[in-house]
N, C-alpha and C positions, 0 to 999 in steps of 0.2 A: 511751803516745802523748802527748807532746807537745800541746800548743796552737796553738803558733809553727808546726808543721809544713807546713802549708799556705802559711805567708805564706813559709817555706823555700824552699820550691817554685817557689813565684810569683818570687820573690828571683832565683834564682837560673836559669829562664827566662826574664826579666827581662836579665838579666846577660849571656845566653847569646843571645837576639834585639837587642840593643845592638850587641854584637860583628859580626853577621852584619851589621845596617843599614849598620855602618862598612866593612868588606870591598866588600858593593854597591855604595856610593858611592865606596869608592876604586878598582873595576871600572868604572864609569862615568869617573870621571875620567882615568880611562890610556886609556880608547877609542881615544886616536888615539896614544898612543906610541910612538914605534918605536926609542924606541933606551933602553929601560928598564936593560938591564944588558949587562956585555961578555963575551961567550963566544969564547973563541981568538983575543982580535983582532979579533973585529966587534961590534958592535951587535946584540943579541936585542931585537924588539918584549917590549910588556908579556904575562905570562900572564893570564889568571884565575885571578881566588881561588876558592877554595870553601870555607864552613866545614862542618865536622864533627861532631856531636854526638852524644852518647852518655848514657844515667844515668849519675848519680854512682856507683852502686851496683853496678856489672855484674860483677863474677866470685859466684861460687859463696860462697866463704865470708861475704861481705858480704851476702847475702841469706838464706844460711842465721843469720846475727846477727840480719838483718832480723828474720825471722820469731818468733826466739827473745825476743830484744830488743825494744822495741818505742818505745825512745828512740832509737832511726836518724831523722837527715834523709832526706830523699829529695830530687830535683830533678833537673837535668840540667848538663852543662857542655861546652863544646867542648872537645872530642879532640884535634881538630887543625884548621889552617887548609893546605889542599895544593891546588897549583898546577893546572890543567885541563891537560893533555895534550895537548886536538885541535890539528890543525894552523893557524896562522898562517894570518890571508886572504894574496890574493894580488890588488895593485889594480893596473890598468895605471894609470902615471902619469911618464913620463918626465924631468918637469921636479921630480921631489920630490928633495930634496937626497942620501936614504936608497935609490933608486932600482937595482936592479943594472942590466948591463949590457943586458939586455935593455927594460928600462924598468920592469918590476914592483916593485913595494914590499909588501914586508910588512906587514901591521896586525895590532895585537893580536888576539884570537880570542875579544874579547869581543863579544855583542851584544846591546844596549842594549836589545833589546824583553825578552828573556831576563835579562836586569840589573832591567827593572821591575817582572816576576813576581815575583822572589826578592825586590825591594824591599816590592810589595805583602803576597806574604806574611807575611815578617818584620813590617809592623806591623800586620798583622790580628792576629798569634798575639801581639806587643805587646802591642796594646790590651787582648786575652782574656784576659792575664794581669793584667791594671791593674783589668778589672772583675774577677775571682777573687780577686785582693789585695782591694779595695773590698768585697766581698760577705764574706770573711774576715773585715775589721776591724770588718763592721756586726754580725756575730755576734757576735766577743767581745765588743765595745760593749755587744751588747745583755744577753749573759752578765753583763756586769758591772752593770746595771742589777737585776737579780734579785733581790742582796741589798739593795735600797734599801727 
């Protein structure tokens, strides 16, 4: 095992609640977009993001290494980033330029109290990583003082 394996870890949860922060805030900032891309000729409002994570390590042989091994990183990293599905609000507003003909307007199907959770969380699990890192490097520090 490794030393560095922990600050691994930290690294690259680290890495991986970064990536999610940035997604949130570009969720939050498309909130009112409605004309993000074009599908057949019209305008699609913005979707939501969502990231996806997973261990680095997930199939079978890589853990059966693990176990045999014992020089494996571990940590985590994003799988994938994939679009939300639900449907599209639906605002009465007549005068919006994006408007159909009844008066409705599409808006993204984000919503921003749901945007603040996922913001908050991501940098709780941030921070818990930064003190985990911190707590790591005051060990080896302190390891390293032993032989003085």
């Amino acid at each position: 095992m490794s030393i560095f394996n922990s600050i691994n870890s930290s690294a690259s949860a680290l890495t991986a609640q970064r990536l999610r922060m940035d997604v949130v805030s570009s969720n939050i900032a498309n909130a009112q977009t409605t004309r993000a891309s074009m599908e057949d000729g019209e305008y699609v409002p913005y979707r939501r993001k969502i990231v996806s994570m997973e261990p680095k390590q997930a199939s079978f042989s890589s853990l059966l290494h693990k176990a045999t091994d014992s020089s494996t990183n571990t940590g985590v990293k994003v799988s994938r980033i994939k679009e939300d599905q639900s449907p599209f609000k639906l605002v009465y507003d007549p005068a919006h330029p994006d408007a159909n003909e009844q008066g409705y307007v599409q808006l993204p199907n984000v919503d921003p109290l749901k945007e603040m959770v996922d913001l908050m969380s991501s940098t709780r699990s941030y921070e818990a990583n930064i003190t985990s890192l911190n707590a790591s490097k005051a060990m080896l520090m302190k390891a390293l003082e032993i032989g003085k």
